[in-house]
Structures are given as C-alpha cells and as structure tokens.
N, C-alpha and C positions, 0 to 999 in steps of 0.2 A: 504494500500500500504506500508508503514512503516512498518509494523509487517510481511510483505512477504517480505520487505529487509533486516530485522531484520533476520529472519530466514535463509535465503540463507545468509547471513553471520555468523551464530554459524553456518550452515551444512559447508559452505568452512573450517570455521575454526578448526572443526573437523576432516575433512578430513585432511586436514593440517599437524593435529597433530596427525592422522594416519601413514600417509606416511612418516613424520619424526622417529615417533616410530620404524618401520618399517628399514628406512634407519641406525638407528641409531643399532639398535639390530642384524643387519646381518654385520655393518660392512662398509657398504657401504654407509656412508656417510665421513667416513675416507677418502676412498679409491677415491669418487667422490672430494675433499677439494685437496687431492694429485697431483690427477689430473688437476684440474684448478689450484693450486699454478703453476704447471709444464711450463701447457699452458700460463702463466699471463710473467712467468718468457723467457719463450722461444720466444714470441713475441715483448718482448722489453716493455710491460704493466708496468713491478713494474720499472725498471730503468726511465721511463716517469715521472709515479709519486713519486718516490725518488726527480729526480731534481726540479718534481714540489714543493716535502715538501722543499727540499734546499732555492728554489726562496720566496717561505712565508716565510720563518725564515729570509732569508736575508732583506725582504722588514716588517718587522713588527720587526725583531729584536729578537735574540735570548732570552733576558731576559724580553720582552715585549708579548711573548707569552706563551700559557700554553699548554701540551699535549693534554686537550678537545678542546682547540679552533683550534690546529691546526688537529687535527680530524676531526673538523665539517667543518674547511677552505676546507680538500681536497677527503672528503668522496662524496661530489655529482659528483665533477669531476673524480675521481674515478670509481666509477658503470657508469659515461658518457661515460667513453672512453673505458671500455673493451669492445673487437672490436666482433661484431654482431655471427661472427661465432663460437666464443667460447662460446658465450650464448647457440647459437641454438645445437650445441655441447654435452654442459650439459643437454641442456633440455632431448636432442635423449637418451641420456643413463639416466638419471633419467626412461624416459618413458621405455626402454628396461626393468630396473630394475623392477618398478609396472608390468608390463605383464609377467614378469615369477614369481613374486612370487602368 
C-alpha cells in the first residue's frame, strides 16, 4: 500500500511539473499571475491583507519582527481569504489552457 502511495505521488508530481513546464514555456503562466494579481487587487484581497500586515507590525512591533516571520504571520491567512471564486476562476482557465494544448 505504501509503494502504490509512493507512486501516485512521483506520477502527480510529474505531472505537476509537466503542466508547469508547459505553463511556463507558452507564456501562460505570466499571463495567469496577471491575472489573479488583477483579481486579488480589484476585490479588495491585497488592501485586506496590507492592513492585516499593518495590525502584526503594530501589535508585535516594528523592530521586534523580521520579514520571514511576518510572512509566515500572514501567509495562511492569506491563501484563507482569497475568496472561492477566484480560485475556481483560475482553476476554469488553467483547465481551458491543458485542453487546447
């Protein structure tokens, strides 16, 4: 059982790094990053997590924190809050993109 999870995880992770290959050589993972900055920015996403990085600094203290910490402070709340549709969004044209190439 172990070595059938073992394996369905080197095959995902090949594919993985297929479709990134892929993304990355045509182009279109630029253009997909574009994209969601757009979206993140147009919904009100990065100004959320701006005032959230403001509230850690304030409450931890500018000289009492370092760039990795406040990274790791607002990176899960980050990927928490970008709002569902913009996921399924990305996903629809990631998927567009694999079916025509």
């Amino acid at each position: 059982m172990a070595d059938t999870q073992s394996d369905r995880r080197k095959k995902d992770e090949a594919v993985r790094a297929t479709i990134m290959q892929k993304l990355i050589q045509t182009g279109e993972k630029d253009r997909l990053k574009q994209l969601l900055r757009d979206k993140l920015i147009e919904c009100g996403w990065r100004d959320e997590l701006k005032e959230y990085c403001k509230e850690v600094i304030r409450n931890k203290g500018l000289e009492k924190i370092t760039v990795d910490e406040l990274v790791s402070e607002i990176t899960p709340r980050g990927r928490a809050t970008v709002p569902e549709k913009i996921k399924g969004d990305l996903l629809q044209d990631i998927r567009k993109f694999l079916q025509s190439t």
